[in-house]
NUVEXPA-701233 format. One record per residue (C-alpha): residue in three letters; x, z, y. Coordinates in steps of 0.2 Angstrom, whole numbers, padded with zeros to 4 digits, always signed. Example, Ala and Ser with C-alpha at 12.3 -4.5 7.8 and 13.67 -1.06 7.14 Angstrom:
ALA+0062+0039-0022;SER+0068+0036-0005;
% end
This chain:
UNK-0041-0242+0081;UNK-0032-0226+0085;UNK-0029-0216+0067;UNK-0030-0201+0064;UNK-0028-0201+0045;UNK-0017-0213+0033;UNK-0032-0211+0021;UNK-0046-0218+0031;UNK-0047-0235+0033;UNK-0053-0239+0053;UNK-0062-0255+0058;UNK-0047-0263+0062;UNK-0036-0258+0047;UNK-0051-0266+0035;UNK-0049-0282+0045;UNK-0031-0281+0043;UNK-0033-0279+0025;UNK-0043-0296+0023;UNK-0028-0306+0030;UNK-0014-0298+0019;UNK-0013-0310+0007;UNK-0009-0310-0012;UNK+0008-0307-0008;UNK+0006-0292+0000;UNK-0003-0273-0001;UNK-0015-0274-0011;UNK-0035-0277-0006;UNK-0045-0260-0002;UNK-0064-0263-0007;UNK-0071-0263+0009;UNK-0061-0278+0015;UNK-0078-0291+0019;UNK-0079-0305+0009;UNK-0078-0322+0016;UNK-0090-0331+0010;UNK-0104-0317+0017;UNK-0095-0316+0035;UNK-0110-0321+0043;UNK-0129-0323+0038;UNK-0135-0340+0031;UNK-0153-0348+0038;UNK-0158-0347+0021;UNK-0157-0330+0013;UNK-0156-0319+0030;UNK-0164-0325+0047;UNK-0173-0312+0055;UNK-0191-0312+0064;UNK-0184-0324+0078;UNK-0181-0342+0072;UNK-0168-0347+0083;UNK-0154-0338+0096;UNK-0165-0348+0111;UNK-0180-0335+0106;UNK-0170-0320+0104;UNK-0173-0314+0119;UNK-0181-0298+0126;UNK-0200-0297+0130;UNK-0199-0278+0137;UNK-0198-0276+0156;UNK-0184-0270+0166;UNK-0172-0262+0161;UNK-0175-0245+0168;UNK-0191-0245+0158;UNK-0185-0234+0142;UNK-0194-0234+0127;UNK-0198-0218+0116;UNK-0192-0219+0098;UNK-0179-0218+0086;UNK-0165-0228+0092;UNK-0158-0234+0075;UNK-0135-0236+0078;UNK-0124-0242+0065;UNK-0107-0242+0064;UNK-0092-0248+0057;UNK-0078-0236+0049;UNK-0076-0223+0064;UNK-0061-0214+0061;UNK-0064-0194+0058;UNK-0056-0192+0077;UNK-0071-0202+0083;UNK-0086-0195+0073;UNK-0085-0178+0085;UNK-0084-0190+0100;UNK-0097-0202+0097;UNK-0110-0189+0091;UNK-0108-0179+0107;UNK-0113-0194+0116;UNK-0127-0196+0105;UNK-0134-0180+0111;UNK-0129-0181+0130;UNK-0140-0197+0129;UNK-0156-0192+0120;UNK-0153-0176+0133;UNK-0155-0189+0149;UNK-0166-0202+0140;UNK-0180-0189+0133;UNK-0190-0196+0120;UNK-0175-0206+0113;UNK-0170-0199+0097;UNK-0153-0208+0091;UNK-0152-0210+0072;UNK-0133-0216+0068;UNK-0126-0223+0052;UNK-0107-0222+0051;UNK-0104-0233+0037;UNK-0091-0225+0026;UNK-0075-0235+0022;UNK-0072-0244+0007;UNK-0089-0249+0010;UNK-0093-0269+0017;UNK-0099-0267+0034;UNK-0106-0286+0036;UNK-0114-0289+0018;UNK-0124-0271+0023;UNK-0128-0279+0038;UNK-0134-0295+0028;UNK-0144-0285+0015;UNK-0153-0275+0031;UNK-0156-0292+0038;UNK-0162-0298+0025;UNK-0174-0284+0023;UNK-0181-0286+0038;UNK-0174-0267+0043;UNK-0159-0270+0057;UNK-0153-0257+0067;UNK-0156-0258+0086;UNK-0138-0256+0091;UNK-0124-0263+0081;UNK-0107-0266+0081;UNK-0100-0283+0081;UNK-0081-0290+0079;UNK-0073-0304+0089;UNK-0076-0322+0079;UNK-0094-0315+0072;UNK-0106-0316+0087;UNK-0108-0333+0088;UNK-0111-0336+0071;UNK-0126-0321+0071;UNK-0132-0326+0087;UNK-0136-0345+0080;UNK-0143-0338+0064;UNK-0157-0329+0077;UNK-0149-0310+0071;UNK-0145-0304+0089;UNK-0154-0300+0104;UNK-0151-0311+0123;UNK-0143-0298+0132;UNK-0144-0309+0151;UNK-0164-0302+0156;UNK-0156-0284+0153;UNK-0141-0287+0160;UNK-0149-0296+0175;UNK-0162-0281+0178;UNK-0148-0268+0178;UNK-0145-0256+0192;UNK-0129-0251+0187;UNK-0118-0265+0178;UNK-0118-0285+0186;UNK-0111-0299+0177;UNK-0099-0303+0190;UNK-0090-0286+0186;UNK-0087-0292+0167;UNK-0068-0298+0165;UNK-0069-0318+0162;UNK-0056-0316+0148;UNK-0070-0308+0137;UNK-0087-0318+0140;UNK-0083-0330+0128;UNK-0080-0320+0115;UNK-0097-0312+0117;UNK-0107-0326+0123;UNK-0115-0341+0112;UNK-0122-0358+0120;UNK-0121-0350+0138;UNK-0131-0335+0134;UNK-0122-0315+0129;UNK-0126-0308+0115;UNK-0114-0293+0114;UNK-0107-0282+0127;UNK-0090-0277+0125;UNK-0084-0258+0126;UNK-0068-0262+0125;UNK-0054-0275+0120;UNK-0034-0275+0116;UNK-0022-0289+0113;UNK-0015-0290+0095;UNK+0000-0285+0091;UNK+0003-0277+0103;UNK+0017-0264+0104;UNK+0034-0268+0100;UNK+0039-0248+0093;UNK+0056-0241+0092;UNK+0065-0227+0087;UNK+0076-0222+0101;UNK+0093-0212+0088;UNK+0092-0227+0079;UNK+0096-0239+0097;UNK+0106-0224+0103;UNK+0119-0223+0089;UNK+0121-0241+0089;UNK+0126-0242+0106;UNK+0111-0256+0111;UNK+0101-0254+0125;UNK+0082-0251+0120;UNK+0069-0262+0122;UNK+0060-0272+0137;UNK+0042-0279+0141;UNK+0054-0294+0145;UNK+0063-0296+0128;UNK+0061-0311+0119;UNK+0060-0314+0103;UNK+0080-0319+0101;UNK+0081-0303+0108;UNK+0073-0293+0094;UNK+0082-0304+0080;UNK+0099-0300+0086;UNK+0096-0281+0088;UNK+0087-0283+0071;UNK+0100-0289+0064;UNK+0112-0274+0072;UNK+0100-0260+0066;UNK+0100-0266+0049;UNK+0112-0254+0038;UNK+0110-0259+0018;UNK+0120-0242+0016;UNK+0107-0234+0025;UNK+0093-0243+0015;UNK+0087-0246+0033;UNK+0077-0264+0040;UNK+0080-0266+0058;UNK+0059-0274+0060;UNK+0045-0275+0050;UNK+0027-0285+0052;UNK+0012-0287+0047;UNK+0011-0304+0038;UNK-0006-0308+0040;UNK-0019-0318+0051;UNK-0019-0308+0067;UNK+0002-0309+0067;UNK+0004-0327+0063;UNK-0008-0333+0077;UNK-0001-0323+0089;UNK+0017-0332+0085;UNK+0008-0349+0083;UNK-0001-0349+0100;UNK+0014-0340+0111;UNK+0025-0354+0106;UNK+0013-0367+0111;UNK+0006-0370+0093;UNK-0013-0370+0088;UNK-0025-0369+0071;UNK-0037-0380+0078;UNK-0036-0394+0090;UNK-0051-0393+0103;UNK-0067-0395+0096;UNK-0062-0386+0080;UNK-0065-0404+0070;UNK-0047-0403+0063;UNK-0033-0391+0059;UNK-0017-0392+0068;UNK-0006-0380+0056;UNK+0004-0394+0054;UNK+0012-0396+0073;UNK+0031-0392+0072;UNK+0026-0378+0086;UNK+0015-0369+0076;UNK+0026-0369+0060;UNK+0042-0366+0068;UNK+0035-0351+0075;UNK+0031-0345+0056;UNK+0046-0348+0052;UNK+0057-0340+0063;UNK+0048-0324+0059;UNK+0052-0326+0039;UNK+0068-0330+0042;UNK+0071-0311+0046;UNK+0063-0307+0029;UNK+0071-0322+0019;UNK+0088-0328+0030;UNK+0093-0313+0039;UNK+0084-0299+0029;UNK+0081-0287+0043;UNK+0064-0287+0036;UNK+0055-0278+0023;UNK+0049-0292+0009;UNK+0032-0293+0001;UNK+0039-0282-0012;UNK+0049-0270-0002;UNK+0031-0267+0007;UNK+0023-0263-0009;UNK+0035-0250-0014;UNK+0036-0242+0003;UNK+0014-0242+0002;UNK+0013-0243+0024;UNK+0026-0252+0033;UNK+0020-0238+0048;UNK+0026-0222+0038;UNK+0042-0231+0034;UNK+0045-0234+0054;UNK+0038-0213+0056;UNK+0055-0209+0042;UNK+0066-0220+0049;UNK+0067-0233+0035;UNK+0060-0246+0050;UNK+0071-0245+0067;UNK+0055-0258+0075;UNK+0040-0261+0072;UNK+0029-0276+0078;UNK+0011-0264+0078;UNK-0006-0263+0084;UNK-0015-0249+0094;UNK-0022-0243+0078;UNK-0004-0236+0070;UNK-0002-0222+0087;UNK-0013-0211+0078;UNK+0000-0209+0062;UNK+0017-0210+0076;UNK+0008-0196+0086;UNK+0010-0186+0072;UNK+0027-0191+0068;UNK+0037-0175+0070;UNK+0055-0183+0063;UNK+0059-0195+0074;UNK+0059-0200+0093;UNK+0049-0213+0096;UNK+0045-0227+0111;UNK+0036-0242+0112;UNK+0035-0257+0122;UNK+0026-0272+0122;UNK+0028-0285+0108;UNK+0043-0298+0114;UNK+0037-0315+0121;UNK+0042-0330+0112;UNK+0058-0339+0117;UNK+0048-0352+0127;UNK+0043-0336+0137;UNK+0025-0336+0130;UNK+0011-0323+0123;UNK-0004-0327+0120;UNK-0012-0312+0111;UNK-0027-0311+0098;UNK-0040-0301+0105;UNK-0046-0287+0097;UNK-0062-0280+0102;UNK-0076-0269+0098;UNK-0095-0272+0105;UNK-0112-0268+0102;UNK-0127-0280+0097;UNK-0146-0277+0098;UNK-0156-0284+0083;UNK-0167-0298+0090;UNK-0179-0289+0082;UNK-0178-0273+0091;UNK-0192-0263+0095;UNK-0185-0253+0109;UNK-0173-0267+0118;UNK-0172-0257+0135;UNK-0168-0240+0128;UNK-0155-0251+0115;UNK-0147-0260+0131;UNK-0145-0243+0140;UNK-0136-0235+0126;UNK-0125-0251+0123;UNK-0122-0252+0143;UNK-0119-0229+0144;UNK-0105-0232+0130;UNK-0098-0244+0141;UNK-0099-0234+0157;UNK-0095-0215+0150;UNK-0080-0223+0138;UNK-0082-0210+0126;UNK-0069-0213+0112;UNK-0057-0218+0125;UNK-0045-0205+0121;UNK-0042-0210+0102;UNK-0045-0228+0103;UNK-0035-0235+0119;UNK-0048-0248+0121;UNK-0045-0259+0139;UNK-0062-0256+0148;UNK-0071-0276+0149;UNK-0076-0274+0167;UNK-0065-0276+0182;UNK-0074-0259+0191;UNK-0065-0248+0175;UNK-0048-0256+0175;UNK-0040-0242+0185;UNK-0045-0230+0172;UNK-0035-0238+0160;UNK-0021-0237+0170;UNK-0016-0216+0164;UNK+0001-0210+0163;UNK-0001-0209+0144;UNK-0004-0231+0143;UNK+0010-0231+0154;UNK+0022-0221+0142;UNK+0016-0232+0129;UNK+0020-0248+0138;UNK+0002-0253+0142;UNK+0003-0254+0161;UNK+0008-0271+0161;UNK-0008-0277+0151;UNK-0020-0271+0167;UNK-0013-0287+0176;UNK-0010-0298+0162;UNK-0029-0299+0153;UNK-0037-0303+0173;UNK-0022-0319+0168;UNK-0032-0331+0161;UNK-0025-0337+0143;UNK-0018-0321+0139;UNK-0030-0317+0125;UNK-0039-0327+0111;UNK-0052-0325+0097;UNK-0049-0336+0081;UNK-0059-0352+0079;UNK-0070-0360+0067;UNK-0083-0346+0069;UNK-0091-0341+0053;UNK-0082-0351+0043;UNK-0065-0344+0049;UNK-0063-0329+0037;UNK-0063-0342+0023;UNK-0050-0354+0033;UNK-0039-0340+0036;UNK-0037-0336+0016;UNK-0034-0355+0013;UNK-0018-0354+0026;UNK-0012-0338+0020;UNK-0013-0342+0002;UNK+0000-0353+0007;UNK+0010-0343+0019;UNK+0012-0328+0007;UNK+0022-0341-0004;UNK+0033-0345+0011;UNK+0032-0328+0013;UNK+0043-0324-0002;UNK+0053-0337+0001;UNK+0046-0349-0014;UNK+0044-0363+0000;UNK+0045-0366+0017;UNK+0031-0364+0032;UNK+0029-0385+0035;UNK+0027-0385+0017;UNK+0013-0372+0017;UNK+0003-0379+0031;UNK+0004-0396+0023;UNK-0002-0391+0007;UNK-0018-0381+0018;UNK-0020-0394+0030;UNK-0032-0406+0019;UNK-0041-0387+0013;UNK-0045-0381+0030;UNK-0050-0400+0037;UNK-0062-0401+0021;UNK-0069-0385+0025;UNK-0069-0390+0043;UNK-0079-0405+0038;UNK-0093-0395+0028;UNK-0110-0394+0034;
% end
């Protein structure tokens, strides 16, 4: 999400955190833990027994119900807070009777074992966020609402209008149990700092580069004198599947019975990224990333000439007053490729939910009205709002290309393996931090996880 401060950890910075490995920073508190990523039948299934039941009994969706409209969310960024609240009140002010009660849940605390223990207790909020990867897992276990009868009765917002590249992602067995406010691909942005290129005589970056590209002005931007790295990366789950799939490579094969970690395409496509840290070392290591504490404030001094990034770092380079500063978006793989992790944020009704209509209308109005647009840079999920991402600020920023290119089917992914993926995820990168820091090489660490992530593939 855009960040406003270094010191608050947003929703998508705690995600990031959990895929950082034991190689990298260290883990903040409110990373969730995998084995609670999602509720189990046993200890946390809600009123309704199953997702088929889950459906709204209220009629249409015009039909508001007076309350308290209970809203959680996850680790809003201070920026947001002002935002969100105002469009608190400028609902409860054209849905009288409403009253909107919202929980920001602070950072460092864990969003999803809250949402468990509220579960549990029998006390869900209406209107809830959800990540990409989690909705199907909740709406099996019976914890969210069928949002299709709402969606169906709607005056204002018809299915056909919702981009195809994010129904799946909020859908479960044919049905949609989220509704999207906004999605953006993963990494994203290819920053740069634009003395840096100048002095050394390259031309600066393209949406066209390829990834040989970026090594070879790596490479010329890297100055040990300097105590300058011409790139720096994230090395964690989000990064390494965005390389694996734009080079033809997977995690799964199709129905997710088995791993595929160890196909050469997937591998090779690790590899080639250590290689800057280990071979080249136009790359920050593990433990040069520990000492700088944020690979982002090392790009904002000029330690970092590029920067493979998420949406989420613009809110520390908008306050960067030392260097000058682009960004384009991240290279394509050498076969030409890129197939992006989708990021996304999206509401959930409780299956439970009292007040389904007004909880549909507040879901469907953040959608509509956009509010936090302009600090989290969010592409709108219906094809009706796509021209409103299209501002003069996305295109400084490199994002015009992306209106086009997320209607391109393929273009974006969530992970696989549903619930049990956060788990999966820590198996692979366990190994990968090891190749890493160079102790051995990517084919090595995939087939030491391959027989871990079938096994736990395999569990029931």
């Amino acid at each position: 999400m855009s960040k406003t401060s270094s010191h608050v950890l947003s929703r998508r910075q705690m995600l990031r955190v959990i895929g950082i490995g034991s190689a990298g920073l260290a883990l903040a508190a409110c990373a969730p833990a995998a084995p609670t990523a999602a509720p189990s039948a046993a200890t946390s299934a809600p009123a309704a027994t199953s997702a088929q039941e889950a459906a709204p009994t209220a009629g249409p969706a015009s039909t508001m119900e007076q309350g308290d409209l209970r809203v959680l969310v996850c680790c809003a960024t201070p920026a947001e807070e002002p935002l969100r609240t105002k469009f608190n009140t400028d609902f409860e002010q054209a849905n009288p009777g409403v009253k909107v009660t919202q929980e920001l849940l602070p950072s460092g605390q864990n969003y999803f074992e809250k949402l468990q223990t509220l579960i549990a207790a029998g006390t869900m909020p209406d209107v809830f966020d959800m990540w990409e990867g989690y909705v199907q897992p909740y709406a099996a276990n019976g914890a969210l609402m069928a949002m299709d009868a709402l969606l169906e009765a709607d005056p204002k917002v018809k299915k056909d209008d919702i981009l195809p590249v994010v129904i799946p992602a909020e859908s479960y067995q044919g049905k949609q149990y989220a509704f999207i406010y906004g999605f953006m691909p993963g990494p994203v942005s290819l920053y740069y700092n634009v003395d840096h290129f100048e002095k050394a005589g390259l031309e600066p970056p393209t949406a066209d580069w390829k990834w040989d590209d970026m090594k070879a002005a790596a490479k010329q931007l890297t100055s040990e004198a300097d105590k300058r790295w011409g790139m720096s990366f994230d090395n964690w789950f989000v990064t390494w599947q965005y390389w694996a799939w734009s080079n033809g490579g997977d995690i799964f094969n199709q129905d997710e019975s088995k791993t595929t970690i160890t196909d050469p395409k997937t591998s090779e496509a690790i590899q080639y990224w250590y290689d800057l840290v280990n071979v080249d070392k136009s790359a920050p290591t593990s433990s040069d990333a520990q000492a700088l504490g944020s690979l982002v404030k090392a790009f904002q001094s000029g330690q970092v000439s590029m920067r493979q990034g998420n949406y989420w770092d613009l809110g520390d380079l908008k306050e960067a007053k030392d260097i000058q500063w682009k960004a384009v978006l991240v290279p394509k793989s050498n076969t030409g490729e890129r197939v992006w992790y989708m990021h996304l944020g999206c509401w959930s009704i409780s299956s439970t939910s009292k007040m389904p209509n007004s909880a549909w209308a507040y879901s469907r109005e953040f959608v509509l009205q956009r509010p936090i647009d302009s600090v989290t840079p969010y592409i709108p999920p219906l094809k009706s709002l796509l021209p409103t991402f299209d501002t003069p600020e996305h295109e400084a920023l490199g994002y015009k290309p992306l209106v086009e290119l997320v209607t391109q089917p393929g273009a974006l992914r969530v992970p696989g393996a549903g619930a049990k993926f956060d788990k999966i995820q820590g198996m692979i990168q366990a190994e990968l931090d090891l190749a890493y820091i160079g102790k051995k090489s990517v084919a090595d660490a995939m087939a030491a996880a391959a027989p871990q992530v079938d096994e736990e593939l395999a569990r029931k």
